[in-house]
Every structure is written in C-alpha cells, then in structure tokens.
ROMARPA-736983 format. One record per residue (C-alpha): residue in three letters; x, y, z. Coordinates in steps of 0.5 Angstrom, whole numbers, padded with zeros to 4 digits, always signed. Each point is the difference from the previous one (the first is absolute). Example, Ala and Ser with C-alpha at 12.3 -4.5 7.8 and 13.67 -1.06 7.14 Angstrom:
2
ala+0025-0009+0016 ser+0002+0007-0002 
***
This chain:
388
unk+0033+0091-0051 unk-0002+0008+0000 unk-0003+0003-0005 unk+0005+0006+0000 unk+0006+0000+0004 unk+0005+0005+0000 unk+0007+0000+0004 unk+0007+0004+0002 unk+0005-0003+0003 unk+0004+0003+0006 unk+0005+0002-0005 unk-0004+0005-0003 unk-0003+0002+0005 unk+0006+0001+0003 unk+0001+0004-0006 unk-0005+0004+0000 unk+0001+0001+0008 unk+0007+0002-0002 unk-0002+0005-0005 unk-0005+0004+0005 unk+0005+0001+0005 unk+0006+0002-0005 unk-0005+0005-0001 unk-0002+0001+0006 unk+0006+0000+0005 unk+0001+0004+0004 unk-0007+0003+0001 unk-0004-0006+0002 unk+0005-0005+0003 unk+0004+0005+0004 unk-0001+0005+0006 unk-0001+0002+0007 unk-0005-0001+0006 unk+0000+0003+0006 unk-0003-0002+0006 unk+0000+0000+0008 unk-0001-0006+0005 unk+0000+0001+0008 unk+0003+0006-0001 unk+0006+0000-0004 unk-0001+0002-0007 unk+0003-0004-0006 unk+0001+0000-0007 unk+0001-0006-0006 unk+0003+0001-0006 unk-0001-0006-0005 unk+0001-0001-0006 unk-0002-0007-0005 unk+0007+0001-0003 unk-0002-0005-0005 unk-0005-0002-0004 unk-0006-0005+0003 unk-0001-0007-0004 unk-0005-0005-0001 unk-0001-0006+0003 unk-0006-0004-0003 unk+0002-0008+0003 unk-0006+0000+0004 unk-0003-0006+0001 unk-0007+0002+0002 unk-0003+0003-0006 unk-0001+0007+0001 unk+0006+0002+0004 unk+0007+0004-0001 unk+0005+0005+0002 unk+0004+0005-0002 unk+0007+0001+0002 unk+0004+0006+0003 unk+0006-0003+0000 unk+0004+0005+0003 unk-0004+0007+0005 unk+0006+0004+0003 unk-0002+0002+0007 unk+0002+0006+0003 unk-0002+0002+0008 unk+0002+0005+0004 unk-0001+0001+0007 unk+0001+0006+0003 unk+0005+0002-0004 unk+0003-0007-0001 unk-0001-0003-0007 unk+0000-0008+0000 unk+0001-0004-0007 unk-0004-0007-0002 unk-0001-0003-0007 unk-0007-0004-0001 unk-0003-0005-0005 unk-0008+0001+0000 unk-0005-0005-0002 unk-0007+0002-0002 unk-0005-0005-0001 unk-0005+0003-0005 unk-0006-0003-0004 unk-0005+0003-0005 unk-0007+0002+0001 unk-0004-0002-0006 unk-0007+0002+0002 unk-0001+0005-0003 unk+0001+0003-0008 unk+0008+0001+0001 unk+0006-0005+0003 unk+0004+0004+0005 unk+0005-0003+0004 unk+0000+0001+0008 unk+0006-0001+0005 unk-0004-0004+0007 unk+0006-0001+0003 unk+0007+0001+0001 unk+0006-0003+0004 unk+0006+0004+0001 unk+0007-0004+0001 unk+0006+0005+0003 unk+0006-0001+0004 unk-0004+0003+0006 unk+0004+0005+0002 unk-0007+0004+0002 unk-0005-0003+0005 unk-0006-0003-0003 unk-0006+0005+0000 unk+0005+0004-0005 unk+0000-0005-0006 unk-0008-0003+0002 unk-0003+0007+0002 unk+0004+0005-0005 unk+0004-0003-0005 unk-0006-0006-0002 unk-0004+0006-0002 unk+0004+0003-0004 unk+0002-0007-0004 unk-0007+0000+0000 unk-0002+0006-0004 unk+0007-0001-0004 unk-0004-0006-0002 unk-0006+0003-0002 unk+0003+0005-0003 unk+0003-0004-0004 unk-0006-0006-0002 unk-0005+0006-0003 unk+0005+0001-0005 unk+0000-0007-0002 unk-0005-0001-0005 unk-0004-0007+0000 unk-0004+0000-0006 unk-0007-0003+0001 unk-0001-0006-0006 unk-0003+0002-0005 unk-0002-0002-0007 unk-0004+0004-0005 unk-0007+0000+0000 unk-0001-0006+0005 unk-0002+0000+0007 unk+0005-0003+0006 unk-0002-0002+0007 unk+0004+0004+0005 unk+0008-0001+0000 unk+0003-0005+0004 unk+0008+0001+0003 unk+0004-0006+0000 unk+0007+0001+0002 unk+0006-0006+0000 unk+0005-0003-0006 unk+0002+0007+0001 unk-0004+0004-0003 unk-0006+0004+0001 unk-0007-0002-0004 unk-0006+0003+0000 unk-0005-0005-0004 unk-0007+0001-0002 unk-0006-0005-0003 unk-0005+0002-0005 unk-0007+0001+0004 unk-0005-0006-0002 unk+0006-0004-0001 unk+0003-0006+0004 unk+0007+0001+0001 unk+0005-0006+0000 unk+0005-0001+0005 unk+0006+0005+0000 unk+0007-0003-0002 unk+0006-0004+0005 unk+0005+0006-0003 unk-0002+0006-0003 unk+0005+0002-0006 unk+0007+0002+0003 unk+0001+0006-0004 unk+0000+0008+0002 unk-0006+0001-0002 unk-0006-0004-0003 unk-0007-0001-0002 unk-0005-0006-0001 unk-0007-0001-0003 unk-0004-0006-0001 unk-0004-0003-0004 unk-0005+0003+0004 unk+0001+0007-0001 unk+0003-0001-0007 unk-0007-0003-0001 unk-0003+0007+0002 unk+0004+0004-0003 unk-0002-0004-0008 unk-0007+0001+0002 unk+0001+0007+0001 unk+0003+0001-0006 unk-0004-0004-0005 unk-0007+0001+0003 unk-0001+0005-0005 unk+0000-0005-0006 unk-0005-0004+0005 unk-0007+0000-0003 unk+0004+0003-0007 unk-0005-0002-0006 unk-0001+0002-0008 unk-0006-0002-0005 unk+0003-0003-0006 unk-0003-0001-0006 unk+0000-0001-0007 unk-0005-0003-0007 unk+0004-0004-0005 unk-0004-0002-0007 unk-0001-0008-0001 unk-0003+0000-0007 unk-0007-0002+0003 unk+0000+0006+0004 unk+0003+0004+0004 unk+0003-0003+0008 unk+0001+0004+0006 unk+0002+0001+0006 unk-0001+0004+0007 unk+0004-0002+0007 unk+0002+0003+0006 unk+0007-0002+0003 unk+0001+0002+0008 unk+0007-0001+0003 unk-0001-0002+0007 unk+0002-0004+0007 unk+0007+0004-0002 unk+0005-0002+0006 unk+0007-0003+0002 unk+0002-0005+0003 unk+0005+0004+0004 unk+0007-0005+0000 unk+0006+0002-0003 unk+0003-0006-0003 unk+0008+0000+0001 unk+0000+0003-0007 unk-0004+0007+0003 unk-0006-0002-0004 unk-0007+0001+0002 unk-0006-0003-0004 unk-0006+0004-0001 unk-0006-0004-0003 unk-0007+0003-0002 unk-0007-0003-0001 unk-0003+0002-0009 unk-0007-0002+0000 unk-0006+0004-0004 unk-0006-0002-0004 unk-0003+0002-0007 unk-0004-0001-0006 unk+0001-0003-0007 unk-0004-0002-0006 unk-0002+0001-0008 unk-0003+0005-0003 unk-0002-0005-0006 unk+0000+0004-0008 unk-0007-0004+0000 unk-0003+0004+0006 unk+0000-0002+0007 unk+0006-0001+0005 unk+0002-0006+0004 unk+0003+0002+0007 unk+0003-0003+0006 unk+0003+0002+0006 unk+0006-0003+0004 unk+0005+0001+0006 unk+0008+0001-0001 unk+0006-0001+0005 unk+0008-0001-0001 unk+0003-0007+0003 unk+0005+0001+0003 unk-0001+0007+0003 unk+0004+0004-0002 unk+0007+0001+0005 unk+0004+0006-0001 unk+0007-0001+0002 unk+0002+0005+0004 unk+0007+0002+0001 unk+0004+0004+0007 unk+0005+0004+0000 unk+0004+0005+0003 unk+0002+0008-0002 unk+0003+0003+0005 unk-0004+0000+0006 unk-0006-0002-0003 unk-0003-0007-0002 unk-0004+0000-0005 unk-0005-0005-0003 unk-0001-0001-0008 unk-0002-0005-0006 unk+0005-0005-0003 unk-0005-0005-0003 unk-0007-0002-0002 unk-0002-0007+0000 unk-0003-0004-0005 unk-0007+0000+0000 unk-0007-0003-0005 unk-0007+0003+0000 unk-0005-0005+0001 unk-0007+0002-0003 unk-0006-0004+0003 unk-0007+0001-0004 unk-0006+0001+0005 unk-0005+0001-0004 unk-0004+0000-0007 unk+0003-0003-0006 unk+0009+0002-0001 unk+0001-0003-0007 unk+0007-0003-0002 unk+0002+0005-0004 unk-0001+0006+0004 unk+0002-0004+0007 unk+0007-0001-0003 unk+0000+0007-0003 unk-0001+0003+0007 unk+0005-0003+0004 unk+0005+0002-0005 unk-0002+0007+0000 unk-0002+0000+0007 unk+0008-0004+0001 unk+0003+0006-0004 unk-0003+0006+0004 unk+0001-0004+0007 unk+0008-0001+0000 unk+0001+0006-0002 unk-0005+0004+0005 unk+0002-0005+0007 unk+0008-0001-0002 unk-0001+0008-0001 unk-0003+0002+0007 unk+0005-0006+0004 unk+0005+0003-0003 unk-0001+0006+0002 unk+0002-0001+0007 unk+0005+0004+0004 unk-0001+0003+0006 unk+0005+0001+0006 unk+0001-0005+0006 unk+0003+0003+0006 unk+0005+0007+0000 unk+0006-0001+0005 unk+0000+0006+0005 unk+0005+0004+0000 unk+0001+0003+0008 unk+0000+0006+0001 unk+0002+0003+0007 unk-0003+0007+0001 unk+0002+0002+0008 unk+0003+0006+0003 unk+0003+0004-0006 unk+0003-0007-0003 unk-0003-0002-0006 unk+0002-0006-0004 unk-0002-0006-0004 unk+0002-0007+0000 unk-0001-0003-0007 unk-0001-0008-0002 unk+0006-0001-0005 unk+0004-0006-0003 unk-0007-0004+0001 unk-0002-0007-0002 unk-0006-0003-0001 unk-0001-0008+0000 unk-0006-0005+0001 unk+0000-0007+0004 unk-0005-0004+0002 unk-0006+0006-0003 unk+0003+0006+0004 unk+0003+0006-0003 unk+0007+0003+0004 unk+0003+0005-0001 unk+0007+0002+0003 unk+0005+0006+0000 unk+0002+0005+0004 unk-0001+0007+0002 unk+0004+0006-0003 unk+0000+0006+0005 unk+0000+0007-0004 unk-0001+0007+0002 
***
C-alpha cells in the first residue's frame, strides 16, 4: 500500500463546503450580470440557494464533482423577467504538481427546465458555475502528506469508496499496492511499515554509534586483575510492523573490544585482549499510541540478552575471564536497557484543516479518533469538528 494516505469523505467535505457558504452566502453564491446580445440587453439574476456537495464515486481515480443542487435563475428581457431552477454538475480535479493540492473545476453540466435558450446556460450561466466552483475548491484544504522528518515522493490523488485520498511513499522505498477499500469513516490515515520504519529511524539515529569506555581492577590475592573496554551500540533500526497489538520492535547491535590481565605481587603482568558482543541483540519493544490528534511511539519492554566475551589474543587466564564477564554483564545490562528504554518520539500528527479564504476563517479539528493495526499498517480514524 502507500506509505502515507490521508482521506475525507464526501460528508466531510460537504461539511466543510457547507460551513464556507454559510459564512459566505449571499457574497459569492449570488448576484447580477448584465449583458447584451444581438442588440438587446438582458440581465441574469442567479443565485446557489443551497449549499454545493460532493460527489467522489468516481470510478477513474483522479475525478470527482461538486454539486449545486439548486441555482435559482432570474433573466429579463426587455423589461420582462423569466424564472428557472438549475441543478449544476462540476466536474473537478487536483492539481498535484506543485508544493500545494489545490482543487480545480474543469467542467460543468447545467441541467434546467430550459425556459431560456441554450447560449444563455452554456455561454453565461457555465461560467458562473464555473467560478462558483473555483471560489469554492480554493478554500478546501487538501494537506500534502507529511511525516516528520522523512521525505516523500509527490502526492498522488485517488478518488472512489466515497472518499478523497491523498497518498504518498517514503522516497527510496518500494510501495506495496493500495487497498481494495479505503477505511469507511469521515476521516482517516494510513502508515505502513515503511514509513514507520522511517519515522523510528529518524528518531533513534542518535543512539546509532552511542559508546562508553568501562573499566574497573579488583584484588585476586596474587595481584591486582584489570580491565578496560570499549561498548559501541550500533545498527539501531525498526522493523516497521505494528503487530495487531500496536507494538513495534527495535533491535540494536553492542559489540566492543578491550584489554585485561594481572599485574602479579611478584612484578610483571600477563595480559590478553578479547572482543564482546550480546546474543541475542537486543530488541526494545516499542509501543504506539494515540494523544489527541498525535500518535506517539515509546518503550514498553527491553528484551533479555547475554554477553559473550571472545578472547583474541594473549594469555586471559580463568580467573580474571570470569570476572570480566560478570563485571562487564553488570555495566552492560544496565547501559543498553537504559539507552533502548529511552525511546520515544512522535509517528505522525493528524492535521487539522484550516480554511483560510475571503474573510472566512475556521478550522476543521481531527476528533473522537481511533487507532488500530492489522496486517503491519497503522489506521487512524475519526472525523473532523468545525470551529471558529
């Protein structure tokens, strides 16, 4: 599937269609033209008495329309006014080429009771659905996908399952294929593994290449046993599948290298050098979970794990080998469970619309949301709540 796919039903869009021409009305959906044809002047009062909806059943992906379901006509003649009702059908796209999603008519059908001759609803009343639609598009906010931190290809528009979906991929990434259906709610979004995946490795990239030096020297009778290491955590990276249970794993490689020996009573020292790593890695079980409008990632787990120390070269004798590991075990556990632990960041941030368009200002706030997993992919679900 996409990596990121945002979509609004029609219902919200309608919604939020309806809040822009209750504010609006009567300054954009109704007024005067005059014009002359053949000598003889006419005037065409007109009027969208009700507010436009969406229709988005297009079954050709990129398509859809905005409805005006009644446009009351007014045309005199000479003096001699003539009444008609229109029901106007936009056809309208979204132009994604550029850094914004803007919505634009390409076409509009005009269907009447003809009482006036055709020029006058394809040459005048057209235009003005037309415009009406335009006016109406740029206020509609269309947010590009976005994931903090990550880079996406260019959105893609998908229209059909009645809503409007704006989808994106992590650049470098192969997308899957995009579901049958699309999650039937007022408003939703979809990550995949994929751009989980990113979005933990953004986050955890600073633990990537994280090191200490632990050391330590104890008394054996003989003499006095040392040792000095180095601990690298590195390789940090997430699967990416959320688990049905909303959790994610985080595995990270440990390795290092050091020194050790004695420093015998009698004078001298017998030294050897050795190589470390854990077995398993150690795997941080990440947990996801929605506050608000925001869906966070944290730690809930830190897997077991046990060190194993390799000797590479000189003399490690027994006593001071099995001192090392447990000192060594006793520094390890603590400083990767501490580092794995401390994982937290932010996923993805529903967005709030904000419609911005002619002295109206609102916004259109993600509410009573959901979050769900299945099959590796995160949903989220809800609708949006109007204010201002």
């Amino acid at each position: 599937m996409s990596d990121v796919a945002f979509g609004l039903s029609s219902g919200t869009l309608d919604d939020i269609a309806t809040a822009i021409y209750e504010r609006q009305y009567p300054d954009h959906f109704k007024d005067r033209a005059s014009f002359s044809e053949d000598g003889t002047d006419y005037t065409l009062d007109w009027d969208v008495s009700q507010a436009p909806t969406f229709d988005l059943s297009s079954d050709d992906g990129s398509t859809f329309h905005v409805d005006l379901p009644r446009m009351d006509l007014t045309l005199t003649v000479d003096g001699t006014p003539a009444d008609d009702t229109a029901s106007v059908r936009i056809a309208a796209t979204v132009d994604a080429s550029g850094s914004d999603l803007v919505a634009t008519p390409l076409s509009a059908t005009v269907s009447t009771g003809r009482r006036f001759d055709d020029w006058v609803y394809n040459d005048k009343v057209v235009p003005i659905a037309l415009e009406v639609g335009r006016q109406l598009l740029a206020g509609i906010p269309l947010p590009v996908p976005d994931v903090e931190g990550i880079s996406l290809t260019q959105p893609v528009v998908w229209v059909g399952d009645d809503h409007l979906v704006l989808t994106a991929d992590v650049e470098g990434e192969s997308p899957g294929r995009d579901p049958d259906r699309w999650p039937d709610e007022p408003v939703f979004a979809v990550l995949g593994p994929n751009a989980v995946r990113a979005a933990t490795d953004v986050a955890t990239g600073a633990l990537d290449g994280q090191s200490d030096s632990p050391h330590d020297e104890t008394n054996i009778g003989v003499g006095t046993a040392y040792y000095k290491a180095t601990v690298t955590v590195d390789d940090v990276r997430g699967d990416g599948w959320v688990s049905d249970d909303l959790t994610t794993d985080v595995t990270a490689s440990v390795s290092g290298s050091g020194s050790a020996g004695i420093e015998w009573i009698i004078g001298g020292s017998t030294d050897g050098f050795f190589d470390l790593s854990l077995d398993p890695d150690p795997v941080a079980t990440v947990r996801l979970a929605l506050d608000d409008a925001v869906l966070s990632a944290s730690t809930a787990a830190v897997g077991g794990f046990e060190l194993v120390l390799t000797p590479t070269d000189g003399d490690l004798v027994s006593e001071v080998l099995s001192w090392i590991v447990d000192a060594l075990s006793g520094f390890i556990s603590p400083y990767v469970s501490g580092a794995l632990e401390g994982i937290s960041f932010e996923v993805y941030r529903v967005p709030t619309l904000h419609v911005d368009l002619d002295g109206v200002d609102f916004d259109a706030m993600p509410v009573d949301l959901d979050l769900s997993a299945d099959d590796g992919t995160i949903t989220v679900r809800g609708r949006l709540d109007i204010t201002g």
